[in-house]
PAFI-814189 format. One line per 8 residues: number of its first residue (from 1); for each residue z, x, y of C-alpha. Coordinates in nm, 2 decimals, decimal comma, always signed. Layout:
<atoms>
NUM = Z X Y | ...
</atoms>
This chain:
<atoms>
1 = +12,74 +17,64 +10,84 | +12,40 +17,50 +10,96 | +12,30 +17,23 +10,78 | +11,90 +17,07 +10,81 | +11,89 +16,68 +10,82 | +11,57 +16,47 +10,82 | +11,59 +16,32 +11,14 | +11,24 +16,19 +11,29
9 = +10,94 +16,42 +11,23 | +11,12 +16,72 +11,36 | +11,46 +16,74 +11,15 | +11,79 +16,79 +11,30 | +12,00 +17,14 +11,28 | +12,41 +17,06 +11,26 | +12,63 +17,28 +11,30 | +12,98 +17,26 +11,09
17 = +13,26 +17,46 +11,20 | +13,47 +17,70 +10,94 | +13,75 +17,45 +10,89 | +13,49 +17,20 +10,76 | +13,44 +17,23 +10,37 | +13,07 +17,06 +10,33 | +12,95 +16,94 +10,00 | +12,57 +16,89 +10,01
25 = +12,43 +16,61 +9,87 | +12,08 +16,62 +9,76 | +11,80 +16,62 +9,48 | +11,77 +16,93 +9,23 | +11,44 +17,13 +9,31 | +11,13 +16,88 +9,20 | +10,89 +16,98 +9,01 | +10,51 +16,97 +9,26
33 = +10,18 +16,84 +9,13 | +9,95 +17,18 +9,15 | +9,62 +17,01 +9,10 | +9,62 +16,70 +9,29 | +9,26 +16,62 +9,20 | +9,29 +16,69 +8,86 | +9,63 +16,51 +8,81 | +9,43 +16,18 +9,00
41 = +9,18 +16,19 +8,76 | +9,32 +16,22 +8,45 | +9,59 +15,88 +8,59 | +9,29 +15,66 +8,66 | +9,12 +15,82 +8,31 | +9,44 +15,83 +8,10 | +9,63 +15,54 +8,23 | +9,97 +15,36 +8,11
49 = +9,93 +15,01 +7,92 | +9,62 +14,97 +8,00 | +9,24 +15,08 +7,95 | +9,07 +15,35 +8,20 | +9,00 +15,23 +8,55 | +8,59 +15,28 +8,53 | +8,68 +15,03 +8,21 | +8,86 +14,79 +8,35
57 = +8,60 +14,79 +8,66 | +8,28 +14,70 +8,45 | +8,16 +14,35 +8,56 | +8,43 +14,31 +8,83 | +8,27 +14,15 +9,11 | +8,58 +14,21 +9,40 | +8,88 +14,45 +9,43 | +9,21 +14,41 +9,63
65 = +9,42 +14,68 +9,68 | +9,74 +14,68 +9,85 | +9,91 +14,97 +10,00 | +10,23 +14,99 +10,19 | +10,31 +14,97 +10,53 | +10,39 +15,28 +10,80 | +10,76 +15,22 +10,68 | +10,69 +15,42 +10,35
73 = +10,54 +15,76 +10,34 | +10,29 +15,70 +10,05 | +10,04 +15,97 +9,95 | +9,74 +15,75 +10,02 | +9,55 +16,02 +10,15 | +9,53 +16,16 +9,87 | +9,41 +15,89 +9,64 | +9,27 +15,63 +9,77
81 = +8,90 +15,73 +9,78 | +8,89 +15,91 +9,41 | +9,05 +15,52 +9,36 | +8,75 +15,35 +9,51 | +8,48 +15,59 +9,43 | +8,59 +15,51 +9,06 | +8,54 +15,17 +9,12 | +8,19 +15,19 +9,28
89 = +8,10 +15,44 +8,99 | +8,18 +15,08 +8,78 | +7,96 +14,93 +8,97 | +8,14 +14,73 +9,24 | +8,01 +14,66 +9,53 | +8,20 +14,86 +9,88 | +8,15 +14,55 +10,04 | +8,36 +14,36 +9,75
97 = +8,65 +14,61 +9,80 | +8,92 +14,52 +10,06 | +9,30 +14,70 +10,12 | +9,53 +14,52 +10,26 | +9,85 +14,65 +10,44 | +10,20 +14,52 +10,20 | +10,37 +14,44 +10,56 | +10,64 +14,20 +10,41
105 = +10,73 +14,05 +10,70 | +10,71 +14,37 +10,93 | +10,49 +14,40 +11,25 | +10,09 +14,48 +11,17 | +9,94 +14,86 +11,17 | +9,73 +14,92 +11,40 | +9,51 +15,19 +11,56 | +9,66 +15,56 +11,51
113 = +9,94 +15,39 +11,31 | +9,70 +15,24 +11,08 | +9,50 +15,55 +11,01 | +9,82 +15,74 +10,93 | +9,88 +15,46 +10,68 | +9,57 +15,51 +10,49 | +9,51 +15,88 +10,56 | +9,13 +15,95 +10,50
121 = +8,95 +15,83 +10,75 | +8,69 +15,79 +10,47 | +8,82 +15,52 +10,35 | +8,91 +15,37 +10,66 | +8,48 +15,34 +10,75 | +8,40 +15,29 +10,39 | +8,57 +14,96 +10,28 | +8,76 +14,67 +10,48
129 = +9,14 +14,73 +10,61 | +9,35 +14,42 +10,64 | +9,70 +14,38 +10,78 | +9,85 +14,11 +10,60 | +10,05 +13,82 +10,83 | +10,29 +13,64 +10,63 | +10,30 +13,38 +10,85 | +9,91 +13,30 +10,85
137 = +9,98 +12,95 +10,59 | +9,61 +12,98 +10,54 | +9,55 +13,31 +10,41 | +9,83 +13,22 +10,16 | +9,82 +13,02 +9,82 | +10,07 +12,84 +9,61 | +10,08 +12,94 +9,28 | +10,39 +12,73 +9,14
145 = +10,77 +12,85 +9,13 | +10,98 +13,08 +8,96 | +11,13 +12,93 +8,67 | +11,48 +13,09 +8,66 | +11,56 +13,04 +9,04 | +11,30 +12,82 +9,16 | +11,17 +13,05 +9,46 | +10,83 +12,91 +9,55
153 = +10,58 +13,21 +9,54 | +10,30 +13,19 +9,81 | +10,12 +13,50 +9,79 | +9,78 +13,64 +9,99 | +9,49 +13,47 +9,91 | +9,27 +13,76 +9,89 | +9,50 +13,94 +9,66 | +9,52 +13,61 +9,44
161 = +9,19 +13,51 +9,43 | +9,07 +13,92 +9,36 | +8,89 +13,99 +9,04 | +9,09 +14,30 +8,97 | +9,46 +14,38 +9,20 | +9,58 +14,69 +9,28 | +9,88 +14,78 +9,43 | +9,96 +15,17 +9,52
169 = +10,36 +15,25 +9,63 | +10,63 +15,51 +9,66 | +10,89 +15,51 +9,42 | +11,20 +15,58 +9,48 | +11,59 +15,39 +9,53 | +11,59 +15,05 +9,75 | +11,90 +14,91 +9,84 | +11,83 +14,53 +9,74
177 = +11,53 +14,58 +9,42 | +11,67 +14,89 +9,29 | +11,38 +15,10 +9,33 | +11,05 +15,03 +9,54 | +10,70 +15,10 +9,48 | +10,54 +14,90 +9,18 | +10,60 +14,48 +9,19 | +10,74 +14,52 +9,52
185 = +10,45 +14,59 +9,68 | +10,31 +14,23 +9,63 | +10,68 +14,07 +9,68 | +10,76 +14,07 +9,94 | +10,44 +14,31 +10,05 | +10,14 +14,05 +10,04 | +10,43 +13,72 +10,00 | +10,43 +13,44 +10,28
193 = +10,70 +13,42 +10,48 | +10,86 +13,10 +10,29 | +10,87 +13,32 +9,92 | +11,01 +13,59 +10,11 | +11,32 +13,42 +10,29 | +11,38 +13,27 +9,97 | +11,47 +13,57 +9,79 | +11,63 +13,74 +10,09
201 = +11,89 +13,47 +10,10 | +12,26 +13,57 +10,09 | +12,29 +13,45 +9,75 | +12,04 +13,71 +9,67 | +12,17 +13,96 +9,87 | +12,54 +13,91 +9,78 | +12,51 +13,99 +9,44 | +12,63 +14,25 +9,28
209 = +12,32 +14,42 +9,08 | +12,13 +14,36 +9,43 | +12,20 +14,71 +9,45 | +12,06 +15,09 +9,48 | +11,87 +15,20 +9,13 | +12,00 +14,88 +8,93 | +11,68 +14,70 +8,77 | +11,86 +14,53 +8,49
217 = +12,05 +14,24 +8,59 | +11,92 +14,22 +8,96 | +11,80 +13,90 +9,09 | +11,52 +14,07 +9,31 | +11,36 +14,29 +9,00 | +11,36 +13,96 +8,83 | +11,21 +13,72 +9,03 | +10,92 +14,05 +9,17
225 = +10,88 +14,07 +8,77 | +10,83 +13,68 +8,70 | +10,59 +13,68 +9,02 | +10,37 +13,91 +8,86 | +10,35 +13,75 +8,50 | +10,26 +13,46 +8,77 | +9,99 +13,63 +8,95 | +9,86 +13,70 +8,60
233 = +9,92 +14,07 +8,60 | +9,79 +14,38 +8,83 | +9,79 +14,78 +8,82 | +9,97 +15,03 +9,00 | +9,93 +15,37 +9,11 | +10,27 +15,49 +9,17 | +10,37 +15,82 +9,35 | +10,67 +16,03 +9,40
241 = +10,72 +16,27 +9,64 | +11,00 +16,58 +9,70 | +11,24 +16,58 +10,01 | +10,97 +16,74 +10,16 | +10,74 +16,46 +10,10 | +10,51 +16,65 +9,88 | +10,35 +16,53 +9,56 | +10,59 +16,53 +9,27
249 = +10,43 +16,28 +9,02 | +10,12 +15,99 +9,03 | +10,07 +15,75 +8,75 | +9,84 +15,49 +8,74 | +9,84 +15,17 +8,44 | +9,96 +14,82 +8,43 | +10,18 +14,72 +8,70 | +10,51 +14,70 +8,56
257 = +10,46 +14,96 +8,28 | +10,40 +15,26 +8,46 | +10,64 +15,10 +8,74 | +10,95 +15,18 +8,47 | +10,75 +15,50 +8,38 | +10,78 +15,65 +8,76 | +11,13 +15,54 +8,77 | +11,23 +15,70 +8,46
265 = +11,08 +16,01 +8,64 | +11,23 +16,00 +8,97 | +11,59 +15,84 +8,85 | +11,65 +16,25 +8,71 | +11,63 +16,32 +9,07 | +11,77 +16,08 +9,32 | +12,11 +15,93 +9,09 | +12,34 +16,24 +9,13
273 = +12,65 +16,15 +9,00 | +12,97 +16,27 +9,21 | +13,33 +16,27 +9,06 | +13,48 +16,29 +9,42 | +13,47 +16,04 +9,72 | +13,47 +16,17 +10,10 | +13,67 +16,03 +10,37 | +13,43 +16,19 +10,60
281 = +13,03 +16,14 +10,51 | +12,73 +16,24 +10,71 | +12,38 +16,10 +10,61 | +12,06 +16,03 +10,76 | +11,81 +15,71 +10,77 | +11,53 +15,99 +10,59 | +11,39 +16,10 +10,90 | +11,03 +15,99 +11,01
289 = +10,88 +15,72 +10,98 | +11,18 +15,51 +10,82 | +11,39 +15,62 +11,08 | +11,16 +15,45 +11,37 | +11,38 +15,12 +11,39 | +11,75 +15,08 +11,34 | +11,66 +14,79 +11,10 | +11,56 +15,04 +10,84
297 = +11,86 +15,29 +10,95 | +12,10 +15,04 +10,72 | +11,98 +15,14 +10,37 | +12,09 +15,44 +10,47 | +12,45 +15,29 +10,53 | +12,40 +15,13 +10,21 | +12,26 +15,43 +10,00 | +12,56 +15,63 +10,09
305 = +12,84 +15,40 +10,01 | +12,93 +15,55 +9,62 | +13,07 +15,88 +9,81 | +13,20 +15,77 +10,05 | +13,62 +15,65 +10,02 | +13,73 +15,27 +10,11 | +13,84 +15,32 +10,47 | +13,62 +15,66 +10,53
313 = +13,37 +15,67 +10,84 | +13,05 +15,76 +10,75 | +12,87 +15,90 +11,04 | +12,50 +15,85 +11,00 | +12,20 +15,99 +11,18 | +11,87 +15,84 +11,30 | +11,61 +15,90 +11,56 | +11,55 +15,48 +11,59
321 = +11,23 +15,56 +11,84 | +11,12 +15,21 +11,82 | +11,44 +15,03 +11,91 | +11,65 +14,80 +11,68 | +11,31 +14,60 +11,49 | +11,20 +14,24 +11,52 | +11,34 +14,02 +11,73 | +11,42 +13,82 +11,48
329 = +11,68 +14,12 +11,37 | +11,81 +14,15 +11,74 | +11,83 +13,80 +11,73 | +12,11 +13,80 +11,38 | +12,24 +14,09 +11,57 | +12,37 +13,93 +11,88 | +12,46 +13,61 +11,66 | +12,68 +13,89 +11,43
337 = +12,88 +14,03 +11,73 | +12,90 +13,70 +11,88 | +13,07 +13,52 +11,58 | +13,21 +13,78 +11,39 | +13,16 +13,91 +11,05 | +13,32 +13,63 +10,86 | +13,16 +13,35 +11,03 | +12,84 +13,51 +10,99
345 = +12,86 +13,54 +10,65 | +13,02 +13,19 +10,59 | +12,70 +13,05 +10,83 | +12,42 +13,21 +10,59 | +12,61 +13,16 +10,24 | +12,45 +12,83 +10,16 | +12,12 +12,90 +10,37 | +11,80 +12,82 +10,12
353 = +11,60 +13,01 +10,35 | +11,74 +13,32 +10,52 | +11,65 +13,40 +10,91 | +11,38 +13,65 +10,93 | +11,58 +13,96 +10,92 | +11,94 +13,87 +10,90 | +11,96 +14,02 +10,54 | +11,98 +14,32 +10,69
361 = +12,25 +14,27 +10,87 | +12,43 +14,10 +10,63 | +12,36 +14,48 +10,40 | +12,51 +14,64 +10,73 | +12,83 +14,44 +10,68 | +12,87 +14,56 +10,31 | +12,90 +14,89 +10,49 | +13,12 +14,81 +10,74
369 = +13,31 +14,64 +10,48 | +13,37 +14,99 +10,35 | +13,46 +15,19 +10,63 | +13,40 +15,25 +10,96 | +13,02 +15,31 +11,11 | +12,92 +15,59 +11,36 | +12,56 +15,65 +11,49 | +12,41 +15,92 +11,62
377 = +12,08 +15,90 +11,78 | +11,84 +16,01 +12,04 | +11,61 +15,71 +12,06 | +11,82 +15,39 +12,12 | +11,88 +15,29 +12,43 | +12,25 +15,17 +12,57 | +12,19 +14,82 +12,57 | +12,03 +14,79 +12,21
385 = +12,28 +15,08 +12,10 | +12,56 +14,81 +12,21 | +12,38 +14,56 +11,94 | +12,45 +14,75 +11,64 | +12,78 +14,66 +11,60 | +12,88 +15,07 +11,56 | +13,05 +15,35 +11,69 | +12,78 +15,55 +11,92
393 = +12,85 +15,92 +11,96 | +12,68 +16,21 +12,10 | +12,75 +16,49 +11,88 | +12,73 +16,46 +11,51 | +12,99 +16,79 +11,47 | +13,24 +16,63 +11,73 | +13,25 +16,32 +11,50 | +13,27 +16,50 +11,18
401 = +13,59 +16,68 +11,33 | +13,71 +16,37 +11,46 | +13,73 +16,23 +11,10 | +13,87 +16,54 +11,01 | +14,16 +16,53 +11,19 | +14,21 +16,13 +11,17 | +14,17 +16,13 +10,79 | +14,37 +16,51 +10,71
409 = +14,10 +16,62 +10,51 | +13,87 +16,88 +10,55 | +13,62 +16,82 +10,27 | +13,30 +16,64 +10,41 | +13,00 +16,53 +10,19 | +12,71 +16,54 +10,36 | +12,38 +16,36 +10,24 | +12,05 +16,53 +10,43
417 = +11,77 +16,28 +10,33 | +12,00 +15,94 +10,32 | +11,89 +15,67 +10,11 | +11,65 +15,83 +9,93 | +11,91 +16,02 +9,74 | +12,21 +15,81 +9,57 | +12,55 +15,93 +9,52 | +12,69 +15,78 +9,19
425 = +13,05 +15,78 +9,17 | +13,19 +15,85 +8,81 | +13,57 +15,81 +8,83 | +13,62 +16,11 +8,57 | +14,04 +16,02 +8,50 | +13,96 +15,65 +8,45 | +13,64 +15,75 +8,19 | +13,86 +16,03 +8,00
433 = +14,16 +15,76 +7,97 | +13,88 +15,51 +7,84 | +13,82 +15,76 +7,59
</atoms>
């Protein structure tokens, strides 16, 4: 059997011999938008928790609007000028209207990159593109500390100090916040560098509802949702797309409101609950662009860990084009291998501020606490691929029938888009005993 993965922009064909039993993981058929134009309109005219955009943009005298980085494969292209000619038919100024790149703390977008972010170049000569720098203190402003955890939120001044906020996302499962898109997109997207390190400490990180398509209970969601009531509120346009990456659903309303209302959409499609647990489990990091850095390669580790059997190997694949990320990450990567995994994690435990980066590879032990790790990919080179702290191999069908033969089992799940789908594990004899 052929089987498809996403796997950079191209996808990548495997092949499964007869003795392998594959069970494919993925979403059930989404349904498309079929007027994208009309469906834009009638979010920004019909909106959630809130009054009508061309309401809301009388007597506004500046607009920020944040969009996410090249890491996400938001829709902006298809929104983001109907967005801002709404607001000019309110009266505002184009001069008064500025987007700013959510980068967290990732590397800016620039030249092609950043036209592929924002995807009209329309937009792009109409109104002001900013990347934001979380580590520019002056472009940054207190505004006080979370009460329940005492993070200390320094967010982008031009978003801040903004007569009306915007923030546009993708929905859809995050490792650490649950699900992305919505408050996310201003923490850690437009944070300083201080908020973000605070919140990406291993006592966030280590807890338990830190964790793929958990909202309630889960430190992140919390403290994103107290940042907000902060901030003094925002709106969202929030998009979800099909394993294709075409248009499955836009909303637009209050911030966290029609956050929980995309979620409630898109939770029917990505949670697929499994009563069976592999040995053997083959997944992707989404293909392009998450896929560019082996950084973002661990959430798909992470998203795949409900099928996959204590002791297993997961074998995951990921083009990694740009090499392992920050070198800040390649930094916690050689500290990792050099000290170990406990003494890692014994080092950052009491940390107030996290190292930029080392939370991920703190996630990538929570794999590897799970099983053992194989990667395939074309992009990495030998001496980066030797920083990863995994098995490299060369063939994605010679692995699988490695496993095979190691574990005695023949039945291999197989996940073709990674994290963006998320295998629930229901243990169906321990819920019937409950009953």
């Amino acid at each position: 059997m052929d089987i498809q993965l996403k796997y950079g922009r191209r996808g990548l064909s495997v092949s499964f011999p007869q003795s392998v039993t594959p069970t494919i993981i993925r979403k059930p058929v989404m349904p498309l938008v079929e007027d994208t134009a009309e469906t834009i309109r009638n979010a920004l005219f019909n909106p959630i928790g809130c009054k009508p955009l061309l309401e809301i943009g009388r007597g506004v005298q500046s607009v920020a609007i944040a969009v996410c980085d090249i890491t996400r494969p938001v829709p902006n292209g298809l929104f983001l000028r109907p967005l801002i000619e709404c607001l000019i038919q309110a009266g505002i100024k184009r001069s008064h209207i500025k987007i700013l790149i959510a980068t967290g703390l990732h590397r800016p977008n620039l030249g092609n990159e950043l036209s592929e972010v924002i995807g009209d170049p329309w937009v792009e000569e109409y109104v002001e593109v900013i990347n934001h720098d979380a580590r520019d203190d002056h472009q940054h402003v207190l505004i006080g500390h979370t009460k329940k955890r005492n993070t200390p939120v320094r967010l982008d001044r031009r978003f801040v100090e903004a007569d009306l906020r915007i923030v546009s996302g993708l929905v859809e499962p995050h490792f650490m916040a649950g699900y992305s898109g919505g408050r996310k997109v201003i923490a850690p997207g437009l944070a300083h560098a201080e908020t973000i390190t605070t919140f990406h400490n291993a006592r966030f990180m280590g807890d338990p509802l830190a964790e793929n398509c958990t909202l309630v209970g889960n430190p992140l969601h919390e403290e994103q949702l107290e940042i907000v009531e902060m901030l003094g509120g925002a709106f969202a346009v929030n998009t979800v797309i099909d394993e294709s990456r075409r248009l499955s659903y836009l909303n637009f309303g209050e911030i966290r409101q029609s956050h929980i209302d995309a979620v409630k959409f898109v939770r029917q499609y990505c949670e697929i609950e499994i009563d069976k647990q592999y040995s053997t489990v083959v997944t992707t990091s989404a293909g392009y662009p998450l896929d560019k850095t082996y950084y973002q390669t661990v959430k798909g580790m992470v998203g795949a860990l409900g099928v996959l059997r204590p002791g297993g190997r997961l074998i995951i694949a990921s083009e990694i084009s740009e090499g392992l990320g920050s070198p800040e990450y390649v930094e916690s990567q050689r500290r990792l291998l050099k000290m170990g995994a406990e003494s890692f994690m014994k080092m950052i435990e009491d940390q107030r501020l996290a190292r930029v980066d080392e939370w991920q590879t703190q996630m990538q032990l929570k794999a590897m606490a799970r099983g053992s790790i194989s990667l395939y990919s074309t992009g990495l080179t030998q001496e980066d691929g030797e920083l990863t702290g995994v098995e490299r191999v060369d063939s994605i069908a010679t692995a699988v029938m490695s496993s095979v033969a190691e574990c005695g089992d023949s039945a291999v799940a197989v996940i073709p888009e990674g994290p963006y789908v998320v295998p629930i594990y229901r243990n169906r004899n321990l819920l019937e005993a409950a009953a």
